[in-house]
Structure formats: structure tokens, C-alpha cells
N, C-alpha and C positions, 0 to 999 in steps of 0.2 A: 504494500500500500504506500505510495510515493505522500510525501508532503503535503500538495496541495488537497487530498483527500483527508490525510488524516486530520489538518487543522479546521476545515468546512465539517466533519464531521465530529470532531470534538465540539465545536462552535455550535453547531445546531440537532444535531441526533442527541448527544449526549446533556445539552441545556434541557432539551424538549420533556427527557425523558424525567431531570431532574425538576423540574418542575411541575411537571403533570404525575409524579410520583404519588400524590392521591387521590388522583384520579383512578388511576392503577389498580392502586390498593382496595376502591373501594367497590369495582365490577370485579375484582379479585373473589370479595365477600359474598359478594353479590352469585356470580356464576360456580361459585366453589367451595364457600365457608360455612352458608349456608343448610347447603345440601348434605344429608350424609353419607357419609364414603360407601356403602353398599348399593347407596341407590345412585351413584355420582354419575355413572359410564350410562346407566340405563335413563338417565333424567334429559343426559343432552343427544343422545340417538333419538329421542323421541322429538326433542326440538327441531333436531335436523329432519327428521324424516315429515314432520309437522313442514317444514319450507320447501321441500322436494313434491306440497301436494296442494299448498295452497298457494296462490299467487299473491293473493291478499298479507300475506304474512311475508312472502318474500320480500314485496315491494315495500315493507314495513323497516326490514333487516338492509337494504339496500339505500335506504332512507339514513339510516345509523351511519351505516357506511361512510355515506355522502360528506354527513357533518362530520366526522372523525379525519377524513378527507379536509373539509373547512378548517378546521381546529391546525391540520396539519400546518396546512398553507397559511394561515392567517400567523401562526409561530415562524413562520420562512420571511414570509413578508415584513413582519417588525424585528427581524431583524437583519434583515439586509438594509431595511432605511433606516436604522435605528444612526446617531451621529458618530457614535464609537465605533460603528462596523464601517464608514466609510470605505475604509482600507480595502474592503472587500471589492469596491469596482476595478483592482487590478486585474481579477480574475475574467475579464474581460479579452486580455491579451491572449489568453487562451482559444486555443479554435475553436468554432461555435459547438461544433460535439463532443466536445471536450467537457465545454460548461454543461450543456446539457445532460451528461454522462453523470458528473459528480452531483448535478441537483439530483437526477432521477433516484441514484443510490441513496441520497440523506433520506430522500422522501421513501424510497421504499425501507428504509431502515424504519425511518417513523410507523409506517403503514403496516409495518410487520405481523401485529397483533391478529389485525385483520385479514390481512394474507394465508396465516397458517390457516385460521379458523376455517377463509373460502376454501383453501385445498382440500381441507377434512373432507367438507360440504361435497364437490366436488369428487372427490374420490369416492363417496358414497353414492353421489350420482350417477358415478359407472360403474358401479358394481351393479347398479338398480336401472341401469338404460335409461334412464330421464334426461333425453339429451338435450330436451329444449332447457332444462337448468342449466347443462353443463357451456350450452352455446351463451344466452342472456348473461350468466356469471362473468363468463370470462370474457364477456363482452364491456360489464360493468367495471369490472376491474382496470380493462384494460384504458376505457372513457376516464372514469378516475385520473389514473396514472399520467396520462396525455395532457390532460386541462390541469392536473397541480403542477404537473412540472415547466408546462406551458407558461401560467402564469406567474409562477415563481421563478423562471428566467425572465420575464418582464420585467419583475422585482429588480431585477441590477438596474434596468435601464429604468423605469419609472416607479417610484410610488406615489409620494403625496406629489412632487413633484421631479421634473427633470434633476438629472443630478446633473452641473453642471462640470465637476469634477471629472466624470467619465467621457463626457464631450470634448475634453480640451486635455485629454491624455496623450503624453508628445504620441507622434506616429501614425496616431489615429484619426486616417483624413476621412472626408465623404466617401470616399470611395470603400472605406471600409464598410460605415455605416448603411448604406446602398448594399451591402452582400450581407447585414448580418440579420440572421431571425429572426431576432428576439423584436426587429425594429417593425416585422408586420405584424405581432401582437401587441402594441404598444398601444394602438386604442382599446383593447381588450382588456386590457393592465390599468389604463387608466377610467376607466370604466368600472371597472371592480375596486378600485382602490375609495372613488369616489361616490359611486352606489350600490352600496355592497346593500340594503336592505332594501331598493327597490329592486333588485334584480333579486333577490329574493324571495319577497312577495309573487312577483312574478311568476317565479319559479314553480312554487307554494300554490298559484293558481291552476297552472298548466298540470301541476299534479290530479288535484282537487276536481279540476276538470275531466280529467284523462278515467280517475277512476270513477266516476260518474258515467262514462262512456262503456268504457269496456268490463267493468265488472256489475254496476249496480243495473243499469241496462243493456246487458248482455243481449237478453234474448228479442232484440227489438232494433238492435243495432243495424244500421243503417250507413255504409260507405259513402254517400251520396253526401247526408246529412254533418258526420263526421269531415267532408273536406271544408265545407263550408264554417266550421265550427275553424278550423285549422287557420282559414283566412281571416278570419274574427282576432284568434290568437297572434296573428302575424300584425295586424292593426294595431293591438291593444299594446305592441312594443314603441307607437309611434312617439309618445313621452320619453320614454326612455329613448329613442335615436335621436331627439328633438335635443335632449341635452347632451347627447356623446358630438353634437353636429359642434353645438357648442362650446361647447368644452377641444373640439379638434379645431377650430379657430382664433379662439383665446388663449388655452395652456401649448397647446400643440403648434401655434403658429410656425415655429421653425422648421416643420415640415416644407412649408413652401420654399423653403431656400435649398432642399439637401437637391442631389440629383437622381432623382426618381422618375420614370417616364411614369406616363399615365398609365399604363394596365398595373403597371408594381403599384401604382397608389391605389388605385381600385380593388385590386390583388389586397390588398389591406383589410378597404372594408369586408369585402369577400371572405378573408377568415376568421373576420372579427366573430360576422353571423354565424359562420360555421361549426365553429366552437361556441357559441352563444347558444345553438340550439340544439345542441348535443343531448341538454336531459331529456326534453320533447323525446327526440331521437329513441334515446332508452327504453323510456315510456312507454312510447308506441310498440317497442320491440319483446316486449317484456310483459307489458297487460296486456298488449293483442293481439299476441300471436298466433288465437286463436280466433279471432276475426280478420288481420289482417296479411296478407303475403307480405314477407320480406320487402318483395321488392315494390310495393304498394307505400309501404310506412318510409322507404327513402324517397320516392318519388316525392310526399308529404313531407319530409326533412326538407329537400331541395326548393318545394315552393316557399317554406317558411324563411329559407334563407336569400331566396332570390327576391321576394320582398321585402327582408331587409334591406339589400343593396337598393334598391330605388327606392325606397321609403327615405333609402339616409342622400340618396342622390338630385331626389326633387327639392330639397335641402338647399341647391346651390343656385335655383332655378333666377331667384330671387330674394332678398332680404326680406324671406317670409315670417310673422310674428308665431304667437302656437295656435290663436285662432284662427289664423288663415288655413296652417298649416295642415289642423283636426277635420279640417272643408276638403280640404286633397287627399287626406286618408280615407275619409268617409266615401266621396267619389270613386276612391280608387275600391276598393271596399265592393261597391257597388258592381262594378265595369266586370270584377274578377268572376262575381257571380253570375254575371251576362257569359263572360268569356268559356266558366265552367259548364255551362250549357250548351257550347258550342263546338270547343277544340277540348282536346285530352289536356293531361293536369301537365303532363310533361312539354309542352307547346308552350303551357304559362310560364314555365320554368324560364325557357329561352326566352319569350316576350319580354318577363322582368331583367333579366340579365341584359338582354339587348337593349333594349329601352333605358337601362340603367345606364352603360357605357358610353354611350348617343348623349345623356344629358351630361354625363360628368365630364365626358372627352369636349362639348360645346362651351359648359359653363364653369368650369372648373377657375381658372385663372380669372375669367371677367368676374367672379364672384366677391374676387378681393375687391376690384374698386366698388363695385358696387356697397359693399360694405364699410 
């Protein structure tokens, strides 16, 4: 284990662990102090085989998951911006999968607990052929893994704000910043840094939703009705892109100066959404898979993100306030329901993507004087 592993992982595996030590201690009580030792092995096979049968309960445990996942990231994040870890933007020198490499590892160190537990799970799932657990599991884990480590290498480049530090490290010209990854999650990063409990809610509804759909009216479920629902949920982000629009013209402004062509800036918001609607993604994949085909619930993935991208693109159209703006989502709202009765959902896909590139690649630049 060279240097820069062993000190990132002293610094945040071994703090995390020191401080969440009762926390530890007390799901310890909880899953094992409690129970007695005769009945210990036969209490959590029945737990597990109870998740192997209900969905409801999965998505419960998956739920835990998520925030234990939060807890992770939000301990990575205060302390990469924390003033004393400054020091830590060296580790920027480092090739980008280099950095990515050493987060991934703290974080699966952190995520450990949860890790063994899935394998258990998992291995029980094949002993028992329940493969759609074994596929949604390790589909969840692997979603996890992707978006904390995702946004905890944003952490070097942004928290509450720009480090300027890192920007003006000798050697380190645009041309750097123009190849490096972390720099197209950076509205992503700042986005989370700054609404972490509206995109929560959010989240929280899209849940709330989704099980309303596929478990409490299962037998009544309706694809038709269901995409239309999906278009609703892709609107109801327009507040939240209304202030990422914002926030990418005031804190972000030095965007405009790096040297980015237009599809890399686009390519931005494009994985801002992508990863923004990852849990949807889950959701769909995991309550309803027994109403929906795989390749149905991405199709639905892809409209929700291709509507992001023009939702955040009409944005540039003009110096629109929010209630101009709530008039163009509603519209559009509208149009997508005309257009779902017309072309397939994968036509919308392209329409929003095309439509979106057309307005960004026209008004992109004239947006600044206008503003």
C-alpha cells in the first residue's frame, strides 16, 4: 500500500470509523446483543429469506442502504472542504484514475459493513435461484458505488465553493482542466452541496410515488398511464434546474472562460441528469420488474433525462424569471402528452436531446449579454 493510500485512508476510513464508533456499537446491540445465541443464525436467515420474497421489504433495506451510503459521502465531503485538509487538493496531480481509484477504496472500506451483509444476501440468492434479487442487488450496489464516489471526487474540485487553490496549482493549465472528470460533475457536486434537502424531498417523492404505482396498484397498472406520470416527475424537477441554471451563472461563471467546445459543455448537463436520475432508474428496476421490461424502465430513464437537458437548456432562451419559466414547463408538459400519443417514447428521447442542443449551441454565448 504506497503513501498516498495509506494517508487518505488513515484521514478518512479510519476518522469515519472513529467517530461513528456508536453508531456501530449500537446496530451491534441491536442485530446481535439482543438476540440469543441459539436463536442468533436462525433469526437473520429468516430476515434474509423474508427480502428474497418481499419486495416491499427489500426496497425498505435498500432504503438503509442509500443513507448509510449519505452518511458515507457527507463524512468524505466535510472533509475534503474542511480548511485543514486543504492540502488534500495536491492529490489532484495525480491521474484522474488514480484519484478515482483511492476514493473508490476509502469508500468501499467505509461501505464495508454493508457489502458483506449484501454478499451473504446474495449468496443465499443462489443457492435459492432468485435471480431477479441477485441482478437489482448488484445493480444497487453497484449505482451506490458510482454516484458516492462520483460525487466525492467532485469534493476536491467543489464544495461550498470553488477552491481556488486547486485552480492556480503551478502546471495546471486549461488544458488540463478541459480532460479532467471530475470537471463534468461539477454541476452535480454543486448541486448537492447546495440542495442537498430539496433533492431529497424529491427523491422521497419519486419513491413514495413509484410505490404507489407498482406495489399498492399493482393489479390495475397501466404503462400508458405510468409514462405520463414519469413526464409529471421530469417537470416537477423544473425548480430545482431553475436554480442549478442559477447557481451555473453566478458561482460557476468561470466556466465560460475554460476551453470547452459546446457538446463537452452540454456533455455536462447530460451527466449531471444522468446520474441525477439514477434512483428513478433503480426504482423502476427493482419494484417493477414485474410490470415493467428492462428495456421499457430505460427507455423511461432516458426520457427523464432528456428532459432534463432542455428543461435546463430553455434556460438560456432568455432572461426568463420562474414564473415565466413554470408557463414553458407546463407547455412543454403539455406538447409531450400530445407527442406520447403520436411517436414512441424513444422519438421523445431524440426530440428532447435534439431540441436541446439547437437551443444551447444558438443561445448559449448570447445569453451572457443578455444577462
Amino acid at each position: 500500500m504506497n503513501s498516498e493510500r495509506v494517508f487518505l485512508f488513515k484521514l478518512v476510513v479510519v476518522q469515519f470509523y472513529k467517530q461513528n464508533t456508536g453508531l456501530f456499537l449500537f446496530f451491534f446491540l441491536i442485530f446481535f446483543g439482543i438476540i440469543p445465541p441459539q436463536f442468533l443464525i436462525a433469526t437473520h436467515a429468516a430476515l434474509i429469506q423474508a427480502q428474497l420474497t418481499s419486495v416491499a421489504l427489500m426496497i425498505g433495506v435498500s432504503f438503509f442502504w442509500a443513507l448509510y451510503a449519505f452518511r458515507c459521502l457527507r463524512f468524505m465531503d466535510q472533509t475534503f472542504s474542511h480548511y485543514q485538509h486543504a492540502f488534500l487538493n495536491i492529490y489532484q496531480v495525480l491521474p484522474t484514475t488514480r484519484v478515482y481509484g483511492l476514493i473508490a477504496g476509502c469508500f468501499i472500506a467505509m461501505f464495508l459493513p454493508v457489502l458483506i451483509y449484501a454478499i451473504i444476501v446474495i449468496m443465499m440468492a443462489i443457492v435459492q435461484s432468485v435471480f431477479w434479487y441477485i441482478i437489482s442487488t448488484s445493480l444497487l450496489i453497484i449505482a451506490i458505488t458510482f454516484c458516492t464516489v462520483v460525487l466525492a471526487k467532485s469534493a476536491f474540485l467543489t464544495s461550498r465553493e470553488i477552491s481556488s487553490r486547486f485552480l492556480t496549482l503551478p502546471g495546471f493549465s486549461g488544458a488540463d482542466i478541459k480532460r479532467s472528470i471530475s470537471l463534468k460533475f461539477i454541476l452535480l457536486a454543486h448541486l448537492w452541496s447546495d440542495k442537498k434537502l430539496g433533492l431529497l424531498a424529491q427523491k422521497l417523492f419519486s419513491y413514495l410515488a413509484f410505490n404507489f404505482f407498482f406495489i399498492r396498484n399493482a393489479e390495475i397498472f397501466r404503462e400508458d398511464y405510468f409514462t405520463f406520470f414519469i413526464f409529471l416527475i421530469g417537470a416537477m424537477n423544473a425548480l430545482l434546474i431553475f436554480n442549478l441554471h442559477k447557481m451555473t451563472e453566478e458561482k460557476l461563471g468561470f466556466l465560460r472562460n475554460l476551453p470547452l467546445t459546446m457538446p463537452r459543455r452540454i456533455v455536462m448537463i447530460l451527466l449531471t441528469g444522468t446520474v441525477l436520475f439514477v434512483p428513478e432508474l433503480i426504482m423502476m428496476l427493482i419494484s417493477g420488474f414485474e410490470l415493467l421490461a428492462i428495456q421499457d424502465s430505460l427507455i423511461l430513464y432516458g426520457v427523464l433525462v432528456s428532459q432534463f437537458v432542455l428543461l435546463f437548456s430553455i434556460l438560456y432562451t432568455s432572461t426568463l424569471n420562474l414564473k415565466k419559466y413554470v408557463q414553458y414547463v407546463f407547455l412543454l408538459l403539455l406538447s409531450y402528452l400530445v407527442l406520447y400519443l403520436l411517436i414512441p417514447a424513444v422519438l421523445i428521447i431524440l426530440f428532447n436531446l435534439g431540441l436541446a442542443y439547437l437551443i444551447f449551441h444558438e443561445q448559449y454565448h448570447a445569453h451572457e449579454f443578455k444577462a
